[in-house]
C-alpha positions as a Markdown table, in Angstrom:
| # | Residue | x | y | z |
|---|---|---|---|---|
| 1 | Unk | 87.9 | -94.2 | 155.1 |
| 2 | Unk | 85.4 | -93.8 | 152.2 |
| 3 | Unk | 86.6 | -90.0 | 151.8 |
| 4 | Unk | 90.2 | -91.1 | 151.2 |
| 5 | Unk | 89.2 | -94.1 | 148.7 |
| 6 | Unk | 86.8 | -92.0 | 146.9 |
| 7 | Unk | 90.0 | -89.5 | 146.6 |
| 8 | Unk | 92.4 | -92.3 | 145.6 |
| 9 | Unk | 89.4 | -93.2 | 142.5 |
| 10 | Unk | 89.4 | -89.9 | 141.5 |
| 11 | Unk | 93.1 | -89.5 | 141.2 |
| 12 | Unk | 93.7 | -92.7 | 139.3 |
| 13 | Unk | 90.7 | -92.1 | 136.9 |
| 14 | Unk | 92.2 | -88.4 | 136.8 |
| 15 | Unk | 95.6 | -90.0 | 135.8 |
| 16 | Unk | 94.0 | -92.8 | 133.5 |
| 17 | Unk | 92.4 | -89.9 | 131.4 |
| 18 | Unk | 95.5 | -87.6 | 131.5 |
| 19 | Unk | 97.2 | -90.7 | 130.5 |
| 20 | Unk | 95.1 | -91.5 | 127.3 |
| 21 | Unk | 94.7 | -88.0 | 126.3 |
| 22 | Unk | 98.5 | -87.8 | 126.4 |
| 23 | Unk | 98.8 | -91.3 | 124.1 |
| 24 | Unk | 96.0 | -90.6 | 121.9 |
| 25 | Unk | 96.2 | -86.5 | 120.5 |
| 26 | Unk | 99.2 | -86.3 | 118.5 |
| 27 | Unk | 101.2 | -82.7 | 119.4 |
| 28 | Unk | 102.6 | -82.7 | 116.0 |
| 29 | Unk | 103.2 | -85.1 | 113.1 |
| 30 | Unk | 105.9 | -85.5 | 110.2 |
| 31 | Unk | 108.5 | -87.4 | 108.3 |
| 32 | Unk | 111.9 | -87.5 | 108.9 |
| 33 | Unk | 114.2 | -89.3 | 106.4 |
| 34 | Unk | 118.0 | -91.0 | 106.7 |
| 35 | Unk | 119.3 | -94.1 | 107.7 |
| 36 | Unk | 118.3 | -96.3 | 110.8 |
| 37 | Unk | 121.0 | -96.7 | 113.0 |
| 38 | Unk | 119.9 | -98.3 | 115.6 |
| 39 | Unk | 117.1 | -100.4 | 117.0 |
| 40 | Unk | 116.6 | -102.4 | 119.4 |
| 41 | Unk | 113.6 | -103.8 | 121.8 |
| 42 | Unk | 114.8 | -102.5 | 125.3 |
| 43 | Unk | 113.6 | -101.7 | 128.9 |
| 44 | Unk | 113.4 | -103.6 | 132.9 |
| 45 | Unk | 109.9 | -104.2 | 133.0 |
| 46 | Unk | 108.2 | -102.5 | 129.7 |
| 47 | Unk | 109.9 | -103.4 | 126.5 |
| 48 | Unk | 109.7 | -101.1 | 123.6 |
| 49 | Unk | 111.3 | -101.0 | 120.4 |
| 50 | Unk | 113.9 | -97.6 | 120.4 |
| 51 | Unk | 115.5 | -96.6 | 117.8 |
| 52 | Unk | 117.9 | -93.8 | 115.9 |
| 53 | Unk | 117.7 | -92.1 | 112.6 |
| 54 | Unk | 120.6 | -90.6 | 110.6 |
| 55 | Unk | 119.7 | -87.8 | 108.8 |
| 56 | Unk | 122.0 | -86.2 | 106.7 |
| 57 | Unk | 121.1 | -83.5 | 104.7 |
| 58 | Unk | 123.5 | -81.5 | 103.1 |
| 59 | Unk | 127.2 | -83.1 | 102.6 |
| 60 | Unk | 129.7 | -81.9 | 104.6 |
| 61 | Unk | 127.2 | -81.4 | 107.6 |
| 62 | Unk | 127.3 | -83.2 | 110.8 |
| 63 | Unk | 125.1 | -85.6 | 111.0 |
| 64 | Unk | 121.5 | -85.0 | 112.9 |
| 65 | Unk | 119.7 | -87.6 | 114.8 |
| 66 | Unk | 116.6 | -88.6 | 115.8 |
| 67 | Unk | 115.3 | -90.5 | 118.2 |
| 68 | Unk | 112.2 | -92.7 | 118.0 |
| 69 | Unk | 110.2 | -95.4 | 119.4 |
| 70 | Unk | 107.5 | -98.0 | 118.1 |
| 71 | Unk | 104.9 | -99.8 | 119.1 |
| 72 | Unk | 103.8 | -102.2 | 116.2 |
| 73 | Unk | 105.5 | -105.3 | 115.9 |
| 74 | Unk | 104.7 | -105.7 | 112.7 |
| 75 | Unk | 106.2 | -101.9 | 111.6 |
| 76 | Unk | 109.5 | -103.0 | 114.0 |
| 77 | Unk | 110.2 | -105.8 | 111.6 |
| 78 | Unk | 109.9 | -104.0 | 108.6 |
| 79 | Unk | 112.7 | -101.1 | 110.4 |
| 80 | Unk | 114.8 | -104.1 | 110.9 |
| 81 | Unk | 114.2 | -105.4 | 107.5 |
| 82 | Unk | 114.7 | -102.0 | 106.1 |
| 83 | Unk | 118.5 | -101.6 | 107.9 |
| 84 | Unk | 121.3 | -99.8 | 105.9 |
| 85 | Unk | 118.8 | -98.5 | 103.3 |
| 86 | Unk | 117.7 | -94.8 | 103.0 |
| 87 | Unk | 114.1 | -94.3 | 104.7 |
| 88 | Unk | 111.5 | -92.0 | 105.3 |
| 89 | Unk | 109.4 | -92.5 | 108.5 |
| 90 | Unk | 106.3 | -91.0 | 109.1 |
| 91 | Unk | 105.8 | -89.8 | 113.1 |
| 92 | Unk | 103.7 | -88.6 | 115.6 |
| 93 | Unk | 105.0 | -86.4 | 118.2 |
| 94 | Unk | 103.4 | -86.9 | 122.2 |
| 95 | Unk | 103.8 | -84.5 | 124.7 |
| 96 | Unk | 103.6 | -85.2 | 128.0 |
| 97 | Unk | 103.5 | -88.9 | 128.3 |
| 98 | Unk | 103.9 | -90.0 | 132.1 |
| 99 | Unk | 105.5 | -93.4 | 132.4 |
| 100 | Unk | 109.1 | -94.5 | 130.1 |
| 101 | Unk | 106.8 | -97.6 | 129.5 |
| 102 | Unk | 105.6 | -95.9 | 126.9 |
| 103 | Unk | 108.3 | -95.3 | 125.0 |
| 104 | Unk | 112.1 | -93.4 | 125.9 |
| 105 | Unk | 111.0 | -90.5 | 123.6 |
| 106 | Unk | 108.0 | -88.5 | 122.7 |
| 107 | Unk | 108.0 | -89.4 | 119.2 |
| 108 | Unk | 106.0 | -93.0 | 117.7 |
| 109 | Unk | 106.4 | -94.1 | 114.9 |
| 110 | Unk | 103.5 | -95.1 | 112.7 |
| 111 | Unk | 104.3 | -95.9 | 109.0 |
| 112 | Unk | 107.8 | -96.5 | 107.0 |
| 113 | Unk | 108.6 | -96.1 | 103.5 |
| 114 | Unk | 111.7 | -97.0 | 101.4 |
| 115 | Unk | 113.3 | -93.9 | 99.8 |
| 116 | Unk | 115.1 | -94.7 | 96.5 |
Protein backbone atom coordinates (compact mmCIF):
# COMPACT_ATOMS: atom_id res chain seq x y z
CA UNK A 1 0.00 0.00 0.00
CA UNK A 2 2.65 2.62 0.75
CA UNK A 3 4.53 1.53 -2.63
CA UNK A 4 1.47 2.34 -4.66
CA UNK A 5 0.73 5.87 -2.80
CA UNK A 6 4.26 6.84 -2.89
CA UNK A 7 3.77 6.04 -6.88
CA UNK A 8 0.48 7.91 -7.14
CA UNK A 9 2.71 11.19 -5.26
CA UNK A 10 5.23 10.93 -7.71
CA UNK A 11 2.99 10.93 -10.66
CA UNK A 12 0.90 13.82 -9.56
CA UNK A 13 3.96 15.92 -8.50
CA UNK A 14 5.46 14.59 -11.99
CA UNK A 15 2.29 15.96 -13.67
CA UNK A 16 2.07 19.28 -11.45
CA UNK A 17 5.70 20.13 -12.68
CA UNK A 18 5.01 19.14 -16.33
CA UNK A 19 2.00 21.15 -15.90
CA UNK A 20 3.76 24.45 -14.82
CA UNK A 21 6.66 24.04 -17.00
CA UNK A 22 4.16 23.79 -19.84
CA UNK A 23 2.08 27.27 -18.45
CA UNK A 24 5.07 29.03 -17.56
CA UNK A 25 8.01 28.86 -20.69
CA UNK A 26 6.55 30.48 -23.56
CA UNK A 27 7.41 28.28 -27.04
CA UNK A 28 7.27 31.31 -29.04
CA UNK A 29 5.97 34.90 -28.69
CA UNK A 30 4.49 37.64 -31.26
CA UNK A 31 1.88 40.07 -32.47
CA UNK A 32 -0.61 39.35 -34.64
CA UNK A 33 -2.90 42.35 -35.91
CA UNK A 34 -6.73 42.49 -37.49
CA UNK A 35 -9.91 42.75 -36.13
CA UNK A 36 -11.47 40.73 -33.17
CA UNK A 37 -14.22 38.74 -34.23
CA UNK A 38 -15.21 36.99 -31.64
CA UNK A 39 -14.98 36.56 -27.99
CA UNK A 40 -16.65 35.12 -25.61
CA UNK A 41 -16.05 33.48 -21.85
CA UNK A 42 -16.94 29.72 -22.55
CA UNK A 43 -16.41 26.16 -21.23
CA UNK A 44 -18.48 23.19 -18.71
CA UNK A 45 -16.54 23.42 -15.82
CA UNK A 46 -13.41 25.94 -16.59
CA UNK A 47 -14.45 29.14 -18.15
CA UNK A 48 -11.97 30.96 -20.28
CA UNK A 49 -12.23 33.84 -22.38
CA UNK A 50 -11.76 32.47 -26.38
CA UNK A 51 -11.51 34.47 -28.96
CA UNK A 52 -10.81 35.03 -33.03
CA UNK A 53 -8.77 37.50 -34.88
CA UNK A 54 -9.22 38.69 -38.50
CA UNK A 55 -6.21 39.32 -40.12
CA UNK A 56 -6.20 40.58 -43.37
CA UNK A 57 -3.31 41.40 -45.02
CA UNK A 58 -3.22 42.12 -48.46
CA UNK A 59 -6.76 43.04 -50.26
CA UNK A 60 -8.15 40.60 -52.29
CA UNK A 61 -6.82 37.76 -49.97
CA UNK A 62 -8.85 35.41 -47.90
CA UNK A 63 -9.09 36.26 -44.76
CA UNK A 64 -6.57 34.33 -41.99
CA UNK A 65 -7.60 33.70 -38.49
CA UNK A 66 -6.36 33.19 -35.40
CA UNK A 67 -7.33 31.74 -32.56
CA UNK A 68 -6.69 32.94 -29.02
CA UNK A 69 -7.45 32.72 -25.40
CA UNK A 70 -7.00 34.95 -22.19
CA UNK A 71 -6.69 34.84 -18.94
CA UNK A 72 -6.78 38.42 -17.42
CA UNK A 73 -9.95 39.82 -16.81
CA UNK A 74 -8.97 42.94 -16.85
CA UNK A 75 -7.14 42.48 -20.72
CA UNK A 76 -10.77 40.55 -21.66
CA UNK A 77 -12.47 43.84 -21.10
CA UNK A 78 -10.37 45.97 -22.92
CA UNK A 79 -10.81 43.06 -26.19
CA UNK A 80 -14.38 43.63 -25.68
CA UNK A 81 -14.02 47.34 -25.40
CA UNK A 82 -11.70 47.29 -28.30
CA UNK A 83 -14.51 45.32 -30.78
CA UNK A 84 -14.77 46.44 -34.44
CA UNK A 85 -11.53 48.44 -34.22
CA UNK A 86 -8.15 47.36 -35.88
CA UNK A 87 -5.79 45.75 -33.10
CA UNK A 88 -2.54 44.41 -32.57
CA UNK A 89 -2.23 41.71 -29.84
CA UNK A 90 0.82 40.73 -28.41
CA UNK A 91 0.93 36.55 -27.58
CA UNK A 92 2.61 33.91 -26.13
CA UNK A 93 2.62 30.60 -27.73
CA UNK A 94 2.35 27.15 -25.10
CA UNK A 95 3.05 23.92 -26.25
CA UNK A 96 1.90 21.12 -24.66
CA UNK A 97 -0.58 22.29 -22.18
CA UNK A 98 -2.54 19.16 -20.75
CA UNK A 99 -6.03 20.06 -19.60
CA UNK A 100 -8.69 22.50 -22.14
CA UNK A 101 -9.08 24.27 -18.66
CA UNK A 102 -6.45 26.12 -19.68
CA UNK A 103 -7.45 27.51 -22.54
CA UNK A 104 -9.06 25.87 -26.23
CA UNK A 105 -5.69 26.93 -27.88
CA UNK A 106 -2.05 27.13 -27.25
CA UNK A 107 -1.82 30.71 -27.72
CA UNK A 108 -2.48 33.50 -24.47
CA UNK A 109 -2.76 36.53 -24.85
CA UNK A 110 -0.92 39.05 -22.76
CA UNK A 111 -1.11 42.71 -23.85
CA UNK A 112 -3.38 44.67 -26.54
CA UNK A 113 -2.86 47.76 -28.41
CA UNK A 114 -5.08 49.85 -30.68
CA UNK A 115 -3.70 50.11 -34.24
CA UNK A 116 -4.67 53.49 -35.97
Amino acid sequence: MKRFIGFFVVVATLFCAYTWVSLNWSYSKGERAGYVQKFSKKGWVCKTWEGELAMINIPGTLTEKFNFTVHDEALAQKINESMGKRVALVYEEHVGVPSSCFGDTGHYVTNIMIVD
